[in-house]
N, C-alpha and C positions, 0 to 999 in steps of 0.2 A: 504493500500500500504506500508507504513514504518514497521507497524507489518511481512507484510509477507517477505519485504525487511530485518530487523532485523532478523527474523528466518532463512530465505537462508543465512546469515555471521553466524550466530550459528549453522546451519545445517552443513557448509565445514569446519568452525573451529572443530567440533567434528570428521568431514570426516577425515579432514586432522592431527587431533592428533589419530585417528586409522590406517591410514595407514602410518606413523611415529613408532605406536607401532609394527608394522606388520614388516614393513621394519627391525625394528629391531633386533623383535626376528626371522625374515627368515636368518638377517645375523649370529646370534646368532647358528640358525639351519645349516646356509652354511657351519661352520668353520667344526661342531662337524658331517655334511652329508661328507665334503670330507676327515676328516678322516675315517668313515667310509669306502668310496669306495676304500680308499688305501687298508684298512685292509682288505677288501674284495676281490683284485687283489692280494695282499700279498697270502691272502685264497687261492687264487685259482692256484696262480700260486708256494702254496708248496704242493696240491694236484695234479698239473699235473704232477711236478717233485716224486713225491711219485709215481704215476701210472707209469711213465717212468722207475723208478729206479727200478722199479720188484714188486711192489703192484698187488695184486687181481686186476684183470678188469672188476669184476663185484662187487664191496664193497666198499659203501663209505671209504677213510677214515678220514672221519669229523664224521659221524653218526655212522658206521662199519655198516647199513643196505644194505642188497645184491639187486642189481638191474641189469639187462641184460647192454652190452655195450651201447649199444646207448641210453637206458635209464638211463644209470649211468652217460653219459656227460649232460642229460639235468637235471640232479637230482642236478650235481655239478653246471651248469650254473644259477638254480634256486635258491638255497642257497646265491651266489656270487650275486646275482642280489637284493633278498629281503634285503640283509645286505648293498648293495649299496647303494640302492633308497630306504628309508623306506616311510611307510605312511604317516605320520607325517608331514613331509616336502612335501607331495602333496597335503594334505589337507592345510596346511599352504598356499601354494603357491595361491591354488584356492582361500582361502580367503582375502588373498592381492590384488588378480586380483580385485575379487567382490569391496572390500574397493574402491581401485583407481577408478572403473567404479564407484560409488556411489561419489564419489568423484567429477569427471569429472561431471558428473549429477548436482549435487548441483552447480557448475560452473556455468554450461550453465542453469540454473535456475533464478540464480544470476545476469549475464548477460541480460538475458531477463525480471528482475525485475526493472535494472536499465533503458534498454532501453523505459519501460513503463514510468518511474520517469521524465527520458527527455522530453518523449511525453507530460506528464502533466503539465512539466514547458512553455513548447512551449505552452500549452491549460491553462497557468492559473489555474489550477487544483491545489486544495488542496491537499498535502499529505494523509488527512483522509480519502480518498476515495478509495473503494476498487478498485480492479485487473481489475472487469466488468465494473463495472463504468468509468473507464480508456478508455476500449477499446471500449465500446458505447458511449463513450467522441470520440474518437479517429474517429471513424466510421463514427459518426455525420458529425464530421470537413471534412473527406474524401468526404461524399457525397456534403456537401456545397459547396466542390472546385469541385467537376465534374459540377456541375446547374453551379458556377458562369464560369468553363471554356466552357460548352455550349452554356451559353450567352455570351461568350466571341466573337465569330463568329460574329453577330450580330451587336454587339456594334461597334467590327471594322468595319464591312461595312459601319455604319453610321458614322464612323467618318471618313472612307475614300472619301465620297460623299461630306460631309463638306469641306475634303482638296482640292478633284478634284472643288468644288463653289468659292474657291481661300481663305478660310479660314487657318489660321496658329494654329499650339499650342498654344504659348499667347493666340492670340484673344480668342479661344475656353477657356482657363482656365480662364480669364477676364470674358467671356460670363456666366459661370457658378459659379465664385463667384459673380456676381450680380444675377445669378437665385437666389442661395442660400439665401442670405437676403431679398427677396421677401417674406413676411409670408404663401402663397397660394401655392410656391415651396420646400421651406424649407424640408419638407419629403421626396419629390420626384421629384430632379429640373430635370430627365430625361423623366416626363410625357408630351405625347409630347400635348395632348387636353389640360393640364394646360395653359404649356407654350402658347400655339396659342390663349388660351382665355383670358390671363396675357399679349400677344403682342395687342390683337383686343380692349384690356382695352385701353392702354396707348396711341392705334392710337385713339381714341374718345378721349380722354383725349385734343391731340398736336392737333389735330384739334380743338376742344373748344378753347384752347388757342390764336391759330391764328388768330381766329378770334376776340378775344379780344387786337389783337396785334395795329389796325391802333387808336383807340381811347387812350389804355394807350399812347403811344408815343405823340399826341396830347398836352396830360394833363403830360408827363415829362416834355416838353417843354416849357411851361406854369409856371413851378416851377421851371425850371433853370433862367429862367428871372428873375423871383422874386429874387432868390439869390445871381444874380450877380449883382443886386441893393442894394441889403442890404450890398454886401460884396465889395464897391467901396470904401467908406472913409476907409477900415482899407487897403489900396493902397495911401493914401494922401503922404505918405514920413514919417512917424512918427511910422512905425513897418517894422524895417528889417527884413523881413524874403525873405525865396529864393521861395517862390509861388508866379507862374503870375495871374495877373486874368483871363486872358486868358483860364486857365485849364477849366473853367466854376465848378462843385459842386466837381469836384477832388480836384481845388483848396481850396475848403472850407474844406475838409477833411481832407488837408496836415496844414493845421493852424490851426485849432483841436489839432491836434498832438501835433504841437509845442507846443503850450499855456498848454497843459497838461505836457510836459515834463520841461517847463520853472516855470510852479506850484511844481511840487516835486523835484526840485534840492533847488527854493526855502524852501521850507518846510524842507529838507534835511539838510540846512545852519542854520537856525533857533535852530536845535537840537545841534548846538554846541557855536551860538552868540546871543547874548541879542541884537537884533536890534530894538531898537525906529520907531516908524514910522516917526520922524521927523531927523532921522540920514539920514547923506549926504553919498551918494556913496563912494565918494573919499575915508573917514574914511573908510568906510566898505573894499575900495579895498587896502590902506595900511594893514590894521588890517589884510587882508586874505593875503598879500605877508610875512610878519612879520612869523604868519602861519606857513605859506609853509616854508618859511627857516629854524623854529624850526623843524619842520615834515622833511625835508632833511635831517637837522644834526643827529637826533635820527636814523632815518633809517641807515646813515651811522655809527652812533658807534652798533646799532644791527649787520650789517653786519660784522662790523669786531666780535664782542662777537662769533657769529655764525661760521666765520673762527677760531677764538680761539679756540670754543668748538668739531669744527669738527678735528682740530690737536690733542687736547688732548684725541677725542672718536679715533683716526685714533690709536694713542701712545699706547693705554688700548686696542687696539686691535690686536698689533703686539708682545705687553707684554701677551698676554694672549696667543698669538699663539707661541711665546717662548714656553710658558709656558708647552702648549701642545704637542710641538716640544720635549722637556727635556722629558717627562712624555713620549712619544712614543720610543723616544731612550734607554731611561733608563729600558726599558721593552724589546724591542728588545736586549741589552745589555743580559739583564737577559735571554731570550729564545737562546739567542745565548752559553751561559754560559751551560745552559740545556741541551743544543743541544753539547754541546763539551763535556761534561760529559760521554753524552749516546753514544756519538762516541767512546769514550775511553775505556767505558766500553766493546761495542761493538767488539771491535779491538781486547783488551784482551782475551774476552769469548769467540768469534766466529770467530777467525783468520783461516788461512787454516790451522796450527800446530794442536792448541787446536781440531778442527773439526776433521782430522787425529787421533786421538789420542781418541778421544773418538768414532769414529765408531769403530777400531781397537780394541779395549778395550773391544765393546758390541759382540765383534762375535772373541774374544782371545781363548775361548777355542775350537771354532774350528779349529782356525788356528794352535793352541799347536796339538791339532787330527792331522790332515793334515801332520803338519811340520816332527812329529815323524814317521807318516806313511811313508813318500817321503824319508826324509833323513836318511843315513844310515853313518855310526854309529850314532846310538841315543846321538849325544853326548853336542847337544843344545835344549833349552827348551824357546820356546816364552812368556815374559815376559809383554808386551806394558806399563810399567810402570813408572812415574820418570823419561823418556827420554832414558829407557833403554828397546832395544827392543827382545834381546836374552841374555842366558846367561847360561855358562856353567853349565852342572850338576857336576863336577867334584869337582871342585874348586869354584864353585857358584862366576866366576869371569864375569862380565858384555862384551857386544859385542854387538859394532855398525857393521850396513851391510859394508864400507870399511875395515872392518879389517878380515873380514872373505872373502873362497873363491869365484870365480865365478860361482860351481857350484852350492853353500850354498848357496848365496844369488837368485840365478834361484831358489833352490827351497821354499825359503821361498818366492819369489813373487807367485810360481805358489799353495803354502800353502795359502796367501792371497786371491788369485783368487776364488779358489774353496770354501772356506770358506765364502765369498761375495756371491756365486752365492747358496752356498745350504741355506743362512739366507736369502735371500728374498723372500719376502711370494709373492711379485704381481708380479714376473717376468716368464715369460714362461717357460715351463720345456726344457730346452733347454743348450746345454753347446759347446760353440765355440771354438774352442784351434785350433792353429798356430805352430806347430812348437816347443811346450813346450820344448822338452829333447835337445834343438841342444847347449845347454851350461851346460847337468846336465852330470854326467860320468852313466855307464853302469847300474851298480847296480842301482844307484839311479833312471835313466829311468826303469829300471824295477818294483821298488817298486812304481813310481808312476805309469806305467801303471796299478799294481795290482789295488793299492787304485779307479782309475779312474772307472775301473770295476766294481769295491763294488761300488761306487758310482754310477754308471750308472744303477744294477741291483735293489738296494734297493731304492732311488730315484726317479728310474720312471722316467728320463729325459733323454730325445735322446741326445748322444755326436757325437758331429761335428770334426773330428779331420783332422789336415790337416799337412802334411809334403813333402818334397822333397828329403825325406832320403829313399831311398829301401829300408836300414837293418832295422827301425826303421818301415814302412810301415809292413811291413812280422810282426815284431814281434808283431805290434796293430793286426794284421789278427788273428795271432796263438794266443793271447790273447782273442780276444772277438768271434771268429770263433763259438765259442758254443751256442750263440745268431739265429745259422740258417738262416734263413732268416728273421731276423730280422738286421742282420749284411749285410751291404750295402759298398760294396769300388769301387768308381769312379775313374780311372783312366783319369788324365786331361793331353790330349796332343797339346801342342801350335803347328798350323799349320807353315808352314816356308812357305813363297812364293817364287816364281824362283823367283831371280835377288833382291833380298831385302837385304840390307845389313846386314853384319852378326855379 
């Protein structure tokens, strides 16, 4: 069991660093497959533009081999497809499924190795014991509880006819720990012929005895007499004790006692006083008050020594809980110290400036792209450096966004923007814009709707663009109109209702 439990943790440990390596070289394969399917939409889409623009319609031209039209689009779609999807990355893919399912397997293996483990803890079962062993362990115990739930029917009947004969739980548990001590029960105190030949014992038994019952009393009686003759002188007046004679041999019993317990206090005394047998009481009962007063006075200076010692252990233990106290604070002090350090540090390195400034910084040269494509005259150059964020080409003299114009600074945000959105690798290919140009001048809206289109066509991401300017609405049209129908413009008209304020 622990062997095959040990190899299922080294069977998913091995699972599970193959499909870790899988995982990785499929991402490895993702990066280097979806450049491929770009290059491959790229491919495809400068041969349709090739075939459009006056190309043969029947000659590749990727290969220049000659093929009828409808066989020349699926010759091109097959090209563009194998350079898409390559094998590699199918075969890859299929062997990461396999791993993970091997994986999941070894799991649920595992799983039902431990559930066996439990079962044998439940069954007392050694670890050494194999898998079979287990479950014909397991099996056994099952069938033992079907027989004992079978006789279980049974037993309650008969303990229900017990209760209906006016029998209680006690009584019945009482009744069967004295079956149990019976030696002729002991195995089997629910044999019911034992029992009834173990009840028909004890009835002969209590009969014999009864009938020995009128002669012992007889002959008790007979030897109370005796005893309460023998036991009249020690009643003369010369032994206090609190027994009447009356009790008859209880009374002898109860003076027994005494005279045993009046012998060992004696004896008790003896261990600590040299008494003569011709020494008088009197002596003996000063000498034991004298005693007692020295034994008083010690007890009480112990007691005070013991309040002493319990103040000075109370002192040593609030001194040490200083002690403890200083040694907690003085460390917290320090984690506190730690702890302000790495805040400061924190505040320094990772404030919202420093963080601005270093994403700005990682994605500058596409914003410098952008800014020279949008703005016109070329006559500032994005910098993000040393708190300087533009700076003239001319005069190489520095420029914060308040000192430049309104529509310089629109286009350096809308530089920012598109700069952001073409460096994120996990973001949808998608581009949202509002209204860009309604603070840039003409020219400048024109060179960014150029750039937007370069972007939009090489890029591969749908642009969202939204405005409320007619003249600016026409001129996206006339700009991206060559798109076909691929080029989508919604018209959005708010309904007015009669009588709603205006």
């Amino acid at each position: 069991m622990a062997d095959a439990l040990n190899g299922a943790i080294q069977s998913i440990q091995s699972a599970s660093s193959e499909v870790t390596s899988l995982e990785q070289l499929s991402a490895s394969f993702g990066h280097a497959a979806a450049a491929r399917a770009r290059t491959a939409q790229e491919l495809k889409t400068a041969v349709l533009a090739a075939l459009k623009g006056g190309a043969p319609a029947t000659t590749c031209p990727v290969c220049k081999t000659v093929h009828g039209e409808a066989a020349l689009a699926a010759h091109i779609e097959r090209i563009t497809s194998e350079l898409a999807q390559p094998t590699e990355l199918t075969e890859l893919s299929g062997k990461l499924s396999a791993a993970r399912e091997r994986h999941k397997q070894w799991l649920a293996w595992k799983a039902f190795l431990e559930q066996l483990q439990q079962i044998a803890l439940q069954l007392s079962l050694p670890f050494s014991q194999t898998c079979n062993e287990i479950v014909e362990a397991f099996s056994q115990a099952r069938r033992d509880f079907e027989e004992a739930r079978a006789n279980l029917q049974s037993a309650t009947e008969a303990l229900n006819r017990l209760h209906q004969a006016g029998m209680s739980d006690k009584e019945h548990d009482d009744l069967l720990s004295s079956a149990i001590t019976v030696p002729t029960l002991t195995q089997n105190p629910y044999d019911v012929a034992a029992v009834e030949a173990q009840s028909n014992m004890y009835l002969n038994s209590a009969a014999q005895t009864r009938e020995q019952i009128p002669s012992l009393r007889v002959q008790s009686e007979l030897l109370l007499g005796l005893i309460t003759q023998h036991m009249a002188p020690l009643f003369d007046g010369g032994w206090h004790t609190r027994t009447s004679t009356s009790a008859g041999l209880a009374a002898f019993s109860q003076m027994q006692q005494e005279t045993i317990a009046l012998e060992r206090q004696r004896d008790e005394l003896l261990h600590y006083f040299a008494i003569g047998n011709e020494t008088k009481l009197s002596n003996v009962e000063a000498t034991l008050a004298g005693t007692l007063r020295a034994l008083t006075e010690a007890v009480q200076a112990v007691t005070r020594e013991q309040t002493a010692s319990a103040d000075i252990s109370r002192l040593q233990s609030d001194i040490e809980y200083q002690r403890k106290r200083t040694r907690e604070l003085l460390m917290r002090s320090m984690n506190l110290q730690a702890a302000s350090t790495a805040l400061r540090k924190l505040r320094s390195e990772l404030s919202l400036e420093s963080t601005t400034a270093k994403s700005l910084n990682a994605i500058g040269q596409e914003i410098n792209e952008a800014f020279v494509r949008i703005h016109s005259p070329s006559e500032y150059e994005y910098v993000g450096s040393n708190g300087v964020l533009l700076r003239s080409k001319e005069d190489q003299e520095d420029w914060s966004l308040d000192k430049v114009s309104t529509g310089q600074r629109a286009a350096f945000a809308l530089s920012v923007f598109l700069a952001v959105n073409r460096t994120a690798a996990n973001a949808p290919p998608v581009i949202l814009i509002d209204d860009p140009v309604a603070h840039v001048d003409d020219l400048n809206a024109l060179s960014f709707l150029d750039y937007l289109r370069d972007l939009a066509v090489t890029s591969k991401k749908q642009v969202f663009f939204a405005t409320a300017d007619a003249r600016v609405a026409s001129l996206f049209a006339r700009k991206f109109g060559f798109l076909g129908d691929d080029f989508k413009r919604i018209d959005l008209v708010r309904d007015v209702q009669v009588g709603a304020p205006c």
